[in-house]
Jmol script that loads the backbone (N, CA, C; Angstrom):
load data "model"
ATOM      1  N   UNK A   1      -8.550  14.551  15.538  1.00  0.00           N
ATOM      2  CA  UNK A   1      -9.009  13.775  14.415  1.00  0.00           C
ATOM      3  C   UNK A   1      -8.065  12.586  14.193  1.00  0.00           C
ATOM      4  N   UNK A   2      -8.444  11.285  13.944  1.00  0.00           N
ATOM      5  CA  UNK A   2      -8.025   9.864  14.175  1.00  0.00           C
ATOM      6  C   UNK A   2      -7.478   9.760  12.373  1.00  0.00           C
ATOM      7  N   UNK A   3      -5.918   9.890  12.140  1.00  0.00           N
ATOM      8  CA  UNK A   3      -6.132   9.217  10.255  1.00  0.00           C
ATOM      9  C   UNK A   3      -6.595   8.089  10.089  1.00  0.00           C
ATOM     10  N   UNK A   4      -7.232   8.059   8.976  1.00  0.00           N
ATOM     11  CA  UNK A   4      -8.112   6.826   8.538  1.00  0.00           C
ATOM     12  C   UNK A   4      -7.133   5.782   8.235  1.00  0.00           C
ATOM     13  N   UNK A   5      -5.537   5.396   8.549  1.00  0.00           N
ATOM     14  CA  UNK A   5      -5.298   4.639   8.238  1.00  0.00           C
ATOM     15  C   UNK A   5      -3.791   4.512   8.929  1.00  0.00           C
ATOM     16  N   UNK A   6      -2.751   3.416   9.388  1.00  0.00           N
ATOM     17  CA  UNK A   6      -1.660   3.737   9.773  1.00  0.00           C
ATOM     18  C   UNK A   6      -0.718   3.002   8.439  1.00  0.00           C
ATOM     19  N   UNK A   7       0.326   3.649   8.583  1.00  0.00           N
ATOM     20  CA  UNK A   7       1.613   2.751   8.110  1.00  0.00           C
ATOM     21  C   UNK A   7       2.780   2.442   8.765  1.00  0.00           C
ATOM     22  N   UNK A   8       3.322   1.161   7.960  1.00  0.00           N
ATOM     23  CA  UNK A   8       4.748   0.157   8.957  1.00  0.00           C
ATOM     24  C   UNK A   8       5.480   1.110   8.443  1.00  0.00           C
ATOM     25  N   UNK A   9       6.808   1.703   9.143  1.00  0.00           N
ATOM     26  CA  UNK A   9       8.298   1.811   8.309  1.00  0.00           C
ATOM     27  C   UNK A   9       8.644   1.186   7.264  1.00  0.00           C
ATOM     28  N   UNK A  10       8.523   0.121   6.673  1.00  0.00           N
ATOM     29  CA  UNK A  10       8.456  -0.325   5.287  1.00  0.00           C
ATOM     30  C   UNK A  10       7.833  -0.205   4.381  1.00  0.00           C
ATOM     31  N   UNK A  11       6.212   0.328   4.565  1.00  0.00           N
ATOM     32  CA  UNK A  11       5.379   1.273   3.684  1.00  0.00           C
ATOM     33  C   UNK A  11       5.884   2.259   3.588  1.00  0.00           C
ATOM     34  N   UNK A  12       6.251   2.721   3.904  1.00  0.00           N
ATOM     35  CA  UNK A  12       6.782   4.886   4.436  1.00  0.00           C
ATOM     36  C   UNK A  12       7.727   4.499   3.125  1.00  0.00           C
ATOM     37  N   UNK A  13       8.636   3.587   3.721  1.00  0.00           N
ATOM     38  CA  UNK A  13       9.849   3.268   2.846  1.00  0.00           C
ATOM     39  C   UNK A  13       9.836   2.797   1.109  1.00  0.00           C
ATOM     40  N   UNK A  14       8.705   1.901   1.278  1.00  0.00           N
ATOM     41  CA  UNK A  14       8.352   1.920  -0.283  1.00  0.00           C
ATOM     42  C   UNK A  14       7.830   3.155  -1.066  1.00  0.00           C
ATOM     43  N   UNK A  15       6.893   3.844  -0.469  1.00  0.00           N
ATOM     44  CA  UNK A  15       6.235   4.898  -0.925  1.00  0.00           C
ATOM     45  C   UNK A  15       7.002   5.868  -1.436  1.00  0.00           C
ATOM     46  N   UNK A  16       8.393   5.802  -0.671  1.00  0.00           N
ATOM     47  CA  UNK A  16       9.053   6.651  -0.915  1.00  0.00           C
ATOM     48  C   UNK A  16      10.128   6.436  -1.972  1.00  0.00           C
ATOM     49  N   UNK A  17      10.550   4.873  -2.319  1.00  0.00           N
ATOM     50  CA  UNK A  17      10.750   4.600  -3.595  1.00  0.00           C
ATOM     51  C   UNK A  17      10.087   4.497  -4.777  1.00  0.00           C
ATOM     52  N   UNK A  18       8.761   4.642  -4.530  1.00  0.00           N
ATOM     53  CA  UNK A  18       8.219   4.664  -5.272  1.00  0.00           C
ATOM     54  C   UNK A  18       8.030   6.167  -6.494  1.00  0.00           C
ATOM     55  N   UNK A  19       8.354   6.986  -4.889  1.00  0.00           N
ATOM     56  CA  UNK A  19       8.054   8.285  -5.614  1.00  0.00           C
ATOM     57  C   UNK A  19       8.925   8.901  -6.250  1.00  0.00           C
ATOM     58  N   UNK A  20      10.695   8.277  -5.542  1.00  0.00           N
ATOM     59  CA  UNK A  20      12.003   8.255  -6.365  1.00  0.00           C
ATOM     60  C   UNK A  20      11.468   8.180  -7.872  1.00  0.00           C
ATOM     61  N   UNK A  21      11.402   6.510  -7.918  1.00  0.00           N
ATOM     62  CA  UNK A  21      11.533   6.426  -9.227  1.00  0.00           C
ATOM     63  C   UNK A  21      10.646   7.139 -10.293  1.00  0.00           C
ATOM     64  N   UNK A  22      10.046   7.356  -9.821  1.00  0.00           N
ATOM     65  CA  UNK A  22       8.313   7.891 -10.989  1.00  0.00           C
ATOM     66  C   UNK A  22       8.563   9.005 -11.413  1.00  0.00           C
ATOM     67  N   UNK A  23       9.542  10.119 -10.130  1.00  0.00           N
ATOM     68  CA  UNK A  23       9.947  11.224 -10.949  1.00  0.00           C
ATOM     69  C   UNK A  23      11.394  10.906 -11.866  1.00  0.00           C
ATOM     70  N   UNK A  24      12.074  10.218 -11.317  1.00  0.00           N
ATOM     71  CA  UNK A  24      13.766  10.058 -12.205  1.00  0.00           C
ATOM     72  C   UNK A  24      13.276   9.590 -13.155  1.00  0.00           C
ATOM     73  N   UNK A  25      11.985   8.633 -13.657  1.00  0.00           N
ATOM     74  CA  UNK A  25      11.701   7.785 -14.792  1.00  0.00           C
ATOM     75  C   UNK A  25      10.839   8.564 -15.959  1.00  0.00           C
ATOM     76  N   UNK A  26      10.089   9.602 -15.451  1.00  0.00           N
ATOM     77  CA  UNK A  26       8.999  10.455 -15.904  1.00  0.00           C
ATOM     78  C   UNK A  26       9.464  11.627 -15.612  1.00  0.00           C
ATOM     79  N   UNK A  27       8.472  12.227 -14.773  1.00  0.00           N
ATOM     80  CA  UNK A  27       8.796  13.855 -14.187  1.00  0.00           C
ATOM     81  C   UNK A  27       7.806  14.003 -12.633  1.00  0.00           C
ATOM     82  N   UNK A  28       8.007  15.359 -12.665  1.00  0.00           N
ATOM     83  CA  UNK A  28       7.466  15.633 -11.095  1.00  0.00           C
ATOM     84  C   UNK A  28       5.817  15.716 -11.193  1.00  0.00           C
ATOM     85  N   UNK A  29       5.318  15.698 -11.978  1.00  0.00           N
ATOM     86  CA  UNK A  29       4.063  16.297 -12.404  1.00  0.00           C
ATOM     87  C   UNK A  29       3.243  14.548 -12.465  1.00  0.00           C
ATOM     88  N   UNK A  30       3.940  13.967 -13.021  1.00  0.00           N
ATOM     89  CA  UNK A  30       3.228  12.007 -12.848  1.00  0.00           C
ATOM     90  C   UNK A  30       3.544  11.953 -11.843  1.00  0.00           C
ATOM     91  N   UNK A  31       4.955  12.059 -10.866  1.00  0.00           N
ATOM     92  CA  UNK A  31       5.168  11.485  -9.630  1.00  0.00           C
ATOM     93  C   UNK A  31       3.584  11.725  -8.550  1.00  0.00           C
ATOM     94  N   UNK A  32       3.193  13.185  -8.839  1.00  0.00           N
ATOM     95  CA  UNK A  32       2.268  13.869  -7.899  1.00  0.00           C
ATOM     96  C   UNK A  32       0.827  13.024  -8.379  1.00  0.00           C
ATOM     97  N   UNK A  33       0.916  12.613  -9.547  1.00  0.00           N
ATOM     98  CA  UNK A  33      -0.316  12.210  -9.596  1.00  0.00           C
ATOM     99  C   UNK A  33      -0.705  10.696  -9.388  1.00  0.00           C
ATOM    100  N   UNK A  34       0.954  10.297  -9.409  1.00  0.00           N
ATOM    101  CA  UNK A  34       0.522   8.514  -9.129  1.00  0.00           C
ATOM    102  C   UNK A  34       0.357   8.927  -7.639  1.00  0.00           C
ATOM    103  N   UNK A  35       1.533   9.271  -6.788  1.00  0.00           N
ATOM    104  CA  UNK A  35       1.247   9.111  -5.400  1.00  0.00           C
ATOM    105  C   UNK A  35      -0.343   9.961  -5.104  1.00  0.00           C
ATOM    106  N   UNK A  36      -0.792  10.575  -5.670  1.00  0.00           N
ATOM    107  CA  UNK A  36      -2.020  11.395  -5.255  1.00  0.00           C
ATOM    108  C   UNK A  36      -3.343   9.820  -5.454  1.00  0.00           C
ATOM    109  N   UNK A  37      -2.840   9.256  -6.907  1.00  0.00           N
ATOM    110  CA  UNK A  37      -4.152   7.567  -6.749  1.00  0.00           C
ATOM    111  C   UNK A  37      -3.420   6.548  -5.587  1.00  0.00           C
ATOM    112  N   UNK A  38      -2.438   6.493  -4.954  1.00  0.00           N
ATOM    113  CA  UNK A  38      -2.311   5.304  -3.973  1.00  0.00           C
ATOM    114  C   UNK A  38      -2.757   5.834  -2.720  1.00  0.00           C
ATOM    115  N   UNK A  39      -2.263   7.257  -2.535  1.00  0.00           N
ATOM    116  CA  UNK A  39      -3.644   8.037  -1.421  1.00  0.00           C
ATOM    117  C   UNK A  39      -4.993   7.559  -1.001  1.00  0.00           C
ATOM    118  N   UNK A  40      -5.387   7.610  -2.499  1.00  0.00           N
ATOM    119  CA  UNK A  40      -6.768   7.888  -2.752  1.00  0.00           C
ATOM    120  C   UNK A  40      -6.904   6.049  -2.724  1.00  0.00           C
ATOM    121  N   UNK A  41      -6.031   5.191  -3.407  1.00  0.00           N
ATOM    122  CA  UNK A  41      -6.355   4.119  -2.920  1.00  0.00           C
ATOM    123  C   UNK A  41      -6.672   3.588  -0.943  1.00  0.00           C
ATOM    124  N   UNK A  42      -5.501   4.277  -0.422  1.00  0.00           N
ATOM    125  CA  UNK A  42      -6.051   3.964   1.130  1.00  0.00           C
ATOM    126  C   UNK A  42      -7.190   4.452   1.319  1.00  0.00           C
ATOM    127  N   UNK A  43      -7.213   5.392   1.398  1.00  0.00           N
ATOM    128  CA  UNK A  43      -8.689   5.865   1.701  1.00  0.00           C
ATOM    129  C   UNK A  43      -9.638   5.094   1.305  1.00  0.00           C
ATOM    130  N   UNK A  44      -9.718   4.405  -0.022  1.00  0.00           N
ATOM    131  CA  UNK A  44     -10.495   3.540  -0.311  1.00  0.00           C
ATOM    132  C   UNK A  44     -10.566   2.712   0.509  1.00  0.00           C
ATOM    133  N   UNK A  45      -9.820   1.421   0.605  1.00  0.00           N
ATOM    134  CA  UNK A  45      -9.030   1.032   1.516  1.00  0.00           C
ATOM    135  C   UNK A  45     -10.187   0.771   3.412  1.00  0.00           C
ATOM    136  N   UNK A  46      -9.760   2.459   3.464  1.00  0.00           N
ATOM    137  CA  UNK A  46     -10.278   2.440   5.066  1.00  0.00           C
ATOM    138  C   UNK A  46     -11.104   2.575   5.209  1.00  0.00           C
ATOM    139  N   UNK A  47     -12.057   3.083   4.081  1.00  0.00           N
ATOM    140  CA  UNK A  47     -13.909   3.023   3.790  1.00  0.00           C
ATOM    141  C   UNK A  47     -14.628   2.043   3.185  1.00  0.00           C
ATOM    142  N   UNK A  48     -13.756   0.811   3.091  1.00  0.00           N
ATOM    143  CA  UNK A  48     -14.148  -0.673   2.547  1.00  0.00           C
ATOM    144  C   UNK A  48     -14.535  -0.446   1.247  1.00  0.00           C
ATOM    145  N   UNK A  49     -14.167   0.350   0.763  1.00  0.00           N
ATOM    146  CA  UNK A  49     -14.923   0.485  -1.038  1.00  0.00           C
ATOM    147  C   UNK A  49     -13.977  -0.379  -1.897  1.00  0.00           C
ATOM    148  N   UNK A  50     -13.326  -1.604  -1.443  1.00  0.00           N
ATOM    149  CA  UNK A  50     -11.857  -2.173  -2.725  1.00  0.00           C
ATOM    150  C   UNK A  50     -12.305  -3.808  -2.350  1.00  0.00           C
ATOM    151  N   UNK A  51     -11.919  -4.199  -3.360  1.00  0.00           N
ATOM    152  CA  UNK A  51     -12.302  -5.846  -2.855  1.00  0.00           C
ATOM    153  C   UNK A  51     -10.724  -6.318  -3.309  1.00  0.00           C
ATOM    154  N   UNK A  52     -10.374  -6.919  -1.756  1.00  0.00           N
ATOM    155  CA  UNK A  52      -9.339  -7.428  -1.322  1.00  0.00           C
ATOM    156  C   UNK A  52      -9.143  -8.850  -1.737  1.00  0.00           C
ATOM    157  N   UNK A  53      -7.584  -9.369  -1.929  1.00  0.00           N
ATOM    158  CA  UNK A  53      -7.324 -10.990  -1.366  1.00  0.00           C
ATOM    159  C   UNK A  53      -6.923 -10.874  -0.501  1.00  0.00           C
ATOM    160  N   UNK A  54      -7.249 -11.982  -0.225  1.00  0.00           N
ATOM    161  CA  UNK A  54      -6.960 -12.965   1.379  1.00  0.00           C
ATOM    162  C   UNK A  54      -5.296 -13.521   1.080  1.00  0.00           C
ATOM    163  N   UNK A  55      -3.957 -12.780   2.027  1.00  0.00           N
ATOM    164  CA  UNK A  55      -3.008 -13.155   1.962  1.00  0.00           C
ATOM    165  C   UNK A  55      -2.616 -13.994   3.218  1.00  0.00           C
ATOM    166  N   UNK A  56      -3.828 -14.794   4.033  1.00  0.00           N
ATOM    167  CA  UNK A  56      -3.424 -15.178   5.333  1.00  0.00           C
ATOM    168  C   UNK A  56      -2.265 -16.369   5.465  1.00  0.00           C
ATOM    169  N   UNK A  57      -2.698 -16.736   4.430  1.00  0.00           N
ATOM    170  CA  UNK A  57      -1.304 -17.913   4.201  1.00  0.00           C
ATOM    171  C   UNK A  57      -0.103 -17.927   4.162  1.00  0.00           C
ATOM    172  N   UNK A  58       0.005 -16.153   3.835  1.00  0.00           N
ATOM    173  CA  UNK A  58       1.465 -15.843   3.609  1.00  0.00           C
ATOM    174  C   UNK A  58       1.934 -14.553   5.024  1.00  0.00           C
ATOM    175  N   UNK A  59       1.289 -13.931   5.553  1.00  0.00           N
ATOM    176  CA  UNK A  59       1.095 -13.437   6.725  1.00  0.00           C
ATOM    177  C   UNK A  59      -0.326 -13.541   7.422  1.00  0.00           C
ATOM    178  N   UNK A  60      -0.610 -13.650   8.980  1.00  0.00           N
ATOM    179  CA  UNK A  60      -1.889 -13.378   9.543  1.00  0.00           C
ATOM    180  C   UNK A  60      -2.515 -12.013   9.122  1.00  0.00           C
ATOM    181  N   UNK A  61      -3.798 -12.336   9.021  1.00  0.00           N
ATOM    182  CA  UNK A  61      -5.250 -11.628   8.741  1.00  0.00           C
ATOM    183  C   UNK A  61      -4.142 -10.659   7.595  1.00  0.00           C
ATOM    184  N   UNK A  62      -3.177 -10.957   6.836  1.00  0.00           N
ATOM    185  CA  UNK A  62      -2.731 -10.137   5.650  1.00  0.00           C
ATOM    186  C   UNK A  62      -3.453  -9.856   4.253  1.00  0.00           C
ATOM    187  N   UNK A  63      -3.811  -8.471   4.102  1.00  0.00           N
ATOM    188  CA  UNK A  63      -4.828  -8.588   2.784  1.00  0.00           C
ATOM    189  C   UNK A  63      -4.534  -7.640   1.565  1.00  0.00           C
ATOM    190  N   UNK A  64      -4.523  -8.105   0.145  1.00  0.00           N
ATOM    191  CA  UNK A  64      -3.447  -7.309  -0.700  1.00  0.00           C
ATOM    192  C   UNK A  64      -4.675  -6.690  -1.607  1.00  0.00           C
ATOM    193  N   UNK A  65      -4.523  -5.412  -1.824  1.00  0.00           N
ATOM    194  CA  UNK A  65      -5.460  -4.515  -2.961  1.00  0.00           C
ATOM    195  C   UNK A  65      -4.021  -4.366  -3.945  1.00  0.00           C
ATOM    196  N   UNK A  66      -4.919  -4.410  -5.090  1.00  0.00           N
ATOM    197  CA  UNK A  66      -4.160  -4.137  -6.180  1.00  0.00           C
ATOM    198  C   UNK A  66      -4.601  -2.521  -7.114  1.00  0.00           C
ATOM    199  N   UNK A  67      -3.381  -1.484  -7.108  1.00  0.00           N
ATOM    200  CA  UNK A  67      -3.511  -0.336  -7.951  1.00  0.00           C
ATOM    201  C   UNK A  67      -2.414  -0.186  -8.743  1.00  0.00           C
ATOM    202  N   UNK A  68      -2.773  -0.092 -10.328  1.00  0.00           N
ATOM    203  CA  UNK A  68      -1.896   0.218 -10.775  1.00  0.00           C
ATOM    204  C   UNK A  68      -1.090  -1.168 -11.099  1.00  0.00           C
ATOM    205  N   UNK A  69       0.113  -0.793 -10.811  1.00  0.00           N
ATOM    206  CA  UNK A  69       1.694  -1.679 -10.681  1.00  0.00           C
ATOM    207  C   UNK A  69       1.807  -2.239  -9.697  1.00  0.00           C
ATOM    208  N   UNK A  70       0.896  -1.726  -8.895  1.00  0.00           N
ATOM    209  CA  UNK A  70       1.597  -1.745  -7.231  1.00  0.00           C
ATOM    210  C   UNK A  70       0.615  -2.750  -6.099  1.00  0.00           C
ATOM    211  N   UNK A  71       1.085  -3.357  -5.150  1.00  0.00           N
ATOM    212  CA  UNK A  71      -0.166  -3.844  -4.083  1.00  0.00           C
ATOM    213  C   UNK A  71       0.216  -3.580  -3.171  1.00  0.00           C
ATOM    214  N   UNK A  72      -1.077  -3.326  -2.262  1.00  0.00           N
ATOM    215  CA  UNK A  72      -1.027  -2.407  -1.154  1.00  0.00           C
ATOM    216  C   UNK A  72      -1.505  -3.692  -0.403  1.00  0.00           C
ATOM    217  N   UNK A  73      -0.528  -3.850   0.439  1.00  0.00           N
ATOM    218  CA  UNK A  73      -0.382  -5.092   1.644  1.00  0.00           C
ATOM    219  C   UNK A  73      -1.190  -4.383   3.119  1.00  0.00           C
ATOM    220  N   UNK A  74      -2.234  -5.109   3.269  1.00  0.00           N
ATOM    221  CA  UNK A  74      -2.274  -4.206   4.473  1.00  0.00           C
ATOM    222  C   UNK A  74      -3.148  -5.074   5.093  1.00  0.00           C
ATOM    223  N   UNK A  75      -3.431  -4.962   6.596  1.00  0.00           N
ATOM    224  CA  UNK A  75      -4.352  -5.637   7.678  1.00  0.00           C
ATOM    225  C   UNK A  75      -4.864  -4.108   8.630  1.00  0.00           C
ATOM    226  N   UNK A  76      -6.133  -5.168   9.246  1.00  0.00           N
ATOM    227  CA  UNK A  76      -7.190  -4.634   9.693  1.00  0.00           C
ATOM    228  C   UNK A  76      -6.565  -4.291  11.179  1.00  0.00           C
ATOM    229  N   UNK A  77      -6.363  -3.029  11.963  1.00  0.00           N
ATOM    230  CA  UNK A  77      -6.130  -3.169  13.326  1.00  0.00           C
ATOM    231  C   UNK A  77      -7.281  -2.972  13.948  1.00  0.00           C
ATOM    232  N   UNK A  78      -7.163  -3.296  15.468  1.00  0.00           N
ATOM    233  CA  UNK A  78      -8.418  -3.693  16.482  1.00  0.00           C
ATOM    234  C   UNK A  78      -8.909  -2.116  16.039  1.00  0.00           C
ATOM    235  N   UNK A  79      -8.818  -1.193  16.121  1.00  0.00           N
ATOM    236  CA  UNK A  79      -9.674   0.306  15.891  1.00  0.00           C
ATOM    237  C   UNK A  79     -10.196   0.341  14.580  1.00  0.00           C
ATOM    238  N   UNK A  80     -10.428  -0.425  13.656  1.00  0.00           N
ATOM    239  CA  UNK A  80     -10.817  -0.583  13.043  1.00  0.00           C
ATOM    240  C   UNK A  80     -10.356   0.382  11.486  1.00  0.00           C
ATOM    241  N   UNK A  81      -8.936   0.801  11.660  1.00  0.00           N
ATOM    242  CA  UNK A  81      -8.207   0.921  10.416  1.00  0.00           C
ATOM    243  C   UNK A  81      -7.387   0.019   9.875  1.00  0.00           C
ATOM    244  N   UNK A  82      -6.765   0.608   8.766  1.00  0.00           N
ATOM    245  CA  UNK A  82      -6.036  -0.662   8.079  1.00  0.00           C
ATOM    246  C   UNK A  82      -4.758   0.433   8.423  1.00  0.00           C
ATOM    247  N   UNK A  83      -3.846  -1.028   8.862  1.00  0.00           N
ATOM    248  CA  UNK A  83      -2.496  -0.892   8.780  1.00  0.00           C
ATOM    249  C   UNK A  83      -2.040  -1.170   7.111  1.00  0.00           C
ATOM    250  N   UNK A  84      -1.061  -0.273   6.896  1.00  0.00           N
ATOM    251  CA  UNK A  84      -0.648  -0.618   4.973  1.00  0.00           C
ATOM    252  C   UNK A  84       0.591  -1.071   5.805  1.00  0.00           C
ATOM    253  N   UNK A  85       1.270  -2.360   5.102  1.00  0.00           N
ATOM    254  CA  UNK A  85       2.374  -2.836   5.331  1.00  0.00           C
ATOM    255  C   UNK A  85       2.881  -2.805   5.020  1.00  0.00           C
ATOM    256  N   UNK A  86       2.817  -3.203   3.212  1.00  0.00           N
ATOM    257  CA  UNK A  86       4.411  -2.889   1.863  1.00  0.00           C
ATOM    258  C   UNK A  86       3.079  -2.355   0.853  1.00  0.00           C
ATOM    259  N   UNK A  87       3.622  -1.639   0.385  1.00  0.00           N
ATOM    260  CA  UNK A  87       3.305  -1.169  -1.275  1.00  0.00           C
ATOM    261  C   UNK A  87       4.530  -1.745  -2.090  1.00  0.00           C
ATOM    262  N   UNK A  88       4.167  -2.797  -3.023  1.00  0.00           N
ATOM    263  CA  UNK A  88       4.955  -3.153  -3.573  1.00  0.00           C
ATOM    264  C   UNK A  88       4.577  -3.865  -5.004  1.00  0.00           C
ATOM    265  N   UNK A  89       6.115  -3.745  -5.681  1.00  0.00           N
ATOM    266  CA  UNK A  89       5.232  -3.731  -7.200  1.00  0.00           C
ATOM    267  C   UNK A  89       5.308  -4.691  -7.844  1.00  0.00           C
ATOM    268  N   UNK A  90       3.992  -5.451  -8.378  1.00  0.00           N
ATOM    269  CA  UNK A  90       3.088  -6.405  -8.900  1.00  0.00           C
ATOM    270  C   UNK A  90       4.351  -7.555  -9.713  1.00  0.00           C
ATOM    271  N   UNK A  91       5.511  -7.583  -9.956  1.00  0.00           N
ATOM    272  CA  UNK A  91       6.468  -8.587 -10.234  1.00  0.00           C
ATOM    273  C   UNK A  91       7.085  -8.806  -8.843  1.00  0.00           C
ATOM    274  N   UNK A  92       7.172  -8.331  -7.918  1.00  0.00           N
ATOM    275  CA  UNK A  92       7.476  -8.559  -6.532  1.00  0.00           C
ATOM    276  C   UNK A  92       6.934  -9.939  -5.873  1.00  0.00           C
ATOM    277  N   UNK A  93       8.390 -11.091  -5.116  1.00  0.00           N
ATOM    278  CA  UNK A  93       7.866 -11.766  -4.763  1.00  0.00           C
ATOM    279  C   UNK A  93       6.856 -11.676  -3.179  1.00  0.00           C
ATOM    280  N   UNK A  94       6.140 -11.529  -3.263  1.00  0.00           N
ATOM    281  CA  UNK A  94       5.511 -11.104  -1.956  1.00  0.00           C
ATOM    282  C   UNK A  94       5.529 -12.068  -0.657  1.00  0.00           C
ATOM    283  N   UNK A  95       5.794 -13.268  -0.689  1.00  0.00           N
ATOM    284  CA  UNK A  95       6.310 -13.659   0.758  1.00  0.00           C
ATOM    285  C   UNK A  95       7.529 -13.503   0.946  1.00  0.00           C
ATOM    286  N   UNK A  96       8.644 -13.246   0.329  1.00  0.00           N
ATOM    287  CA  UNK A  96      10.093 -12.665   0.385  1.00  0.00           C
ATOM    288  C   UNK A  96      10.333 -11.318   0.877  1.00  0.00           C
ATOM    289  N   UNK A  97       9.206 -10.547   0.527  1.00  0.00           N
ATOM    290  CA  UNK A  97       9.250  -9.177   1.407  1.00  0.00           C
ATOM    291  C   UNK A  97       8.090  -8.590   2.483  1.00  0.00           C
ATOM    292  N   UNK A  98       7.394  -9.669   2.460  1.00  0.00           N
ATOM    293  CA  UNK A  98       6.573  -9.048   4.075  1.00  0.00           C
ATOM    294  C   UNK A  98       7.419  -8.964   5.388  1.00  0.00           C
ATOM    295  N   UNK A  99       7.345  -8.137   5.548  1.00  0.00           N
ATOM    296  CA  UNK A  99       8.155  -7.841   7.012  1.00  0.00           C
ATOM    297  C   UNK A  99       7.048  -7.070   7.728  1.00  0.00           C
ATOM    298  N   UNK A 100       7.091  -7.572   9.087  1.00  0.00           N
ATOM    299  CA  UNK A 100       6.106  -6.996  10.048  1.00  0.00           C
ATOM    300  C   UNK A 100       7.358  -5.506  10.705  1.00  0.00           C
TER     301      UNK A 100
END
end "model"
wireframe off; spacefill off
backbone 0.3
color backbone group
């Protein structure tokens, strides 16, 4: 079975600050449920159900969904999933941290 979606080392890496902070800031019980909607956002995501911007200006074929706090940076690969690139949060300058 093919996952519906890949991620860069710098997604992995945000996700995972993300989930730092949500429990040190809140508790374990929000942490599970925000990361359980940015899930549920890819998936969205890889079943075309989200209406995207167009970030090509700032990386190629780069396209940002917005959940929450957070935007989910991601492009289309030839197999027809989305690569997530940064999850990153919505005061973030976003051509300062795209990294391929």
């Amino acid at each position: 079975m093919t996952v519906p979606f890949k991620f860069k080392k710098a997604a992995l890496n945000d996700l995972r600050e993300i989930s730092l902070y949500t429990r040190k800031n809140w508790d374990t019980e929000q942490e599970h449920v925000y990361m359980k909607g940015i899930f549920a956002c890819f998936e969205k995501i890889a079943n075309h159900q989200t209406h995207n911007r167009n970030f090509s200006h700032i990386e190629p074929d780069c396209l940002i969904h917005k959940i929450s706090h957070h935007l989910v940076v991601f492009r289309w690969l030839e197999d027809g999933r989305p690569e997530i690139l940064r999850v990153l949060h919505e005061k973030m300058d976003i051509s300062l941290t795209l990294v391929r």
